[in-house]
C-alpha positions in Angstrom: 0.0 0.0 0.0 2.5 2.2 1.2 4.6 1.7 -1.9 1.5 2.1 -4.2 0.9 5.9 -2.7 4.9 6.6 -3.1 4.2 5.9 -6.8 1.0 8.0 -7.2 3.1 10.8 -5.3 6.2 10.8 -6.7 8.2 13.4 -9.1 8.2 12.1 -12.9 11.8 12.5 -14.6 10.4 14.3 -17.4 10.2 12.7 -21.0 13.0 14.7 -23.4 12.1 14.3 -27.3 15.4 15.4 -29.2 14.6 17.4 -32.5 17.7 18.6 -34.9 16.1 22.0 -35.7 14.6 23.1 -32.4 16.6 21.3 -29.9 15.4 19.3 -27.1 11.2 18.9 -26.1 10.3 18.2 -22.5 7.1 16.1 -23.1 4.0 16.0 -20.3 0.8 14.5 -20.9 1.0 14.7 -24.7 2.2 18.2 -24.8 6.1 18.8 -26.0 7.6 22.0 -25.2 11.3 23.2 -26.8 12.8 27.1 -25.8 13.3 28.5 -29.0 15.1 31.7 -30.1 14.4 33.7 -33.1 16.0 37.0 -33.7 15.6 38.6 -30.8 13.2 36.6 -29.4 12.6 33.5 -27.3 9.5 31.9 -26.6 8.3 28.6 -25.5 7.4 26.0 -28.8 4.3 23.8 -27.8 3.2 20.8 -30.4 0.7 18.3 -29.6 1.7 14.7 -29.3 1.8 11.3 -28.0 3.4 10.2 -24.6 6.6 9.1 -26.3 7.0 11.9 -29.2 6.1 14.8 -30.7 3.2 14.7 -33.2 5.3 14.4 -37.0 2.5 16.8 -38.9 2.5 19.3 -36.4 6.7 19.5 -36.0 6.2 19.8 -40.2 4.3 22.7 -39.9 6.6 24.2 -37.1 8.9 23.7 -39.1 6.8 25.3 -42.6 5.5 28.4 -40.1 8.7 29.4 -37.9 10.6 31.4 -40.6 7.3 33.3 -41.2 7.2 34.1 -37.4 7.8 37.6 -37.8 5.1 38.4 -40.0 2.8 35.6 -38.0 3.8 37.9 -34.9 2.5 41.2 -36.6 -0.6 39.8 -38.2 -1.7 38.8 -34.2 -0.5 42.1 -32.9 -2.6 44.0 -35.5 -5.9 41.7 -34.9 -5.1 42.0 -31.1 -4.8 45.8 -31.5 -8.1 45.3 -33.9 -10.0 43.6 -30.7 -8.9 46.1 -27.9 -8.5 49.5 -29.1 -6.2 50.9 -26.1 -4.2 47.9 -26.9 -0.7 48.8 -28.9 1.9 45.9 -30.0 4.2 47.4 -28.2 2.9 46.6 -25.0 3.1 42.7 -25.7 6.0 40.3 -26.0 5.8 36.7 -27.3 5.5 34.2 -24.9 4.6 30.8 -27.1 3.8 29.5 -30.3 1.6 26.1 -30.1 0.4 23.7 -32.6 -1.6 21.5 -30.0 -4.1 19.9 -32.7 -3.0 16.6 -34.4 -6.4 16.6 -36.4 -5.6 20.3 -37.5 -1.7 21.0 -38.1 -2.4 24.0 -40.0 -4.0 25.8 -36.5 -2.2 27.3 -34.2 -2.2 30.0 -31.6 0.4 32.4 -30.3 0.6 33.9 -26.9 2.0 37.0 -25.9 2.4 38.2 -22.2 1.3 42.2 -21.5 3.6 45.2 -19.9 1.2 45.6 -16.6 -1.0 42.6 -16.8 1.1 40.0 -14.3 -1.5 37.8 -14.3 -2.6 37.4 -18.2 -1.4 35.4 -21.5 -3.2 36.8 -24.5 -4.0 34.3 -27.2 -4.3 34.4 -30.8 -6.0 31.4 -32.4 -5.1 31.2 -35.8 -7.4 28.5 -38.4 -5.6 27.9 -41.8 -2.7 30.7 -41.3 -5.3 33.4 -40.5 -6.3 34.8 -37.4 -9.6 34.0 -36.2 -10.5 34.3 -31.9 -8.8 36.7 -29.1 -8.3 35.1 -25.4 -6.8 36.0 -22.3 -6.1 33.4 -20.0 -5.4 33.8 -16.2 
């Protein structure tokens, strides 16, 4: 018994997925994440997947979408700024850019934190390259 609630309790070693263009994935429940840097920027690169890997379509489209990330970045500053008129991009830096649907590897959102909003994560969901919903999470 005793052993049986160690197990349930204890710390998982995270599962590492190595990838030759972005480096190295910490996995969790189907969710890969990978620091990347671009430019002058470095965000956090979340793709849907299995426990073990992951998901091949949606590293291909990573790997179709990242060197359009600057224009990607613009387009979701200018519909956030479209959404929230005292918005300004300037006020937001990139915090991810997640491909989390196997069934839809040309969808994907980017997330940008906001100068004076601790607390939020603003979300731009894009469907088939464009920009379609606005969220803020807490």
């Amino acid at each position: 018994m005793f052993a049986r609630l160690k197990q349930m309790f204890a710390l998982k070693t995270p599962v590492q997925f190595e990838h030759t263009a972005f480096g190295c994935f910490e996995g969790s429940d189907g969710v890969w994440t990978a620091s990347i840097s671009h430019g002058s920027d470095s965000f956090q690169l979340s793709l849907g997947g299995s426990d073990s890997a992951p998901d091949d379509r949606l590293l291909a489209a990573a790997a179709r979408l990242l060197p359009r990330f600057d224009e990607l970045r613009n387009i979701a500053l200018r519909f956030i700024t479209s959404q929230e008129s005292s918005a300004r991009p300037e006020h937001f830096t990139i915090y991810g850019f997640d491909f989390l649907w196997e069934d839809r590897p040309d969808d994907f959102v980017l997330e940008f934190t906001m100068v004076g909003d601790i607390v939020g994560i603003w979300r731009v969901e894009f469907e088939s390259g464009a920009p379609k919903f606005l969220g803020r999470d807490d």
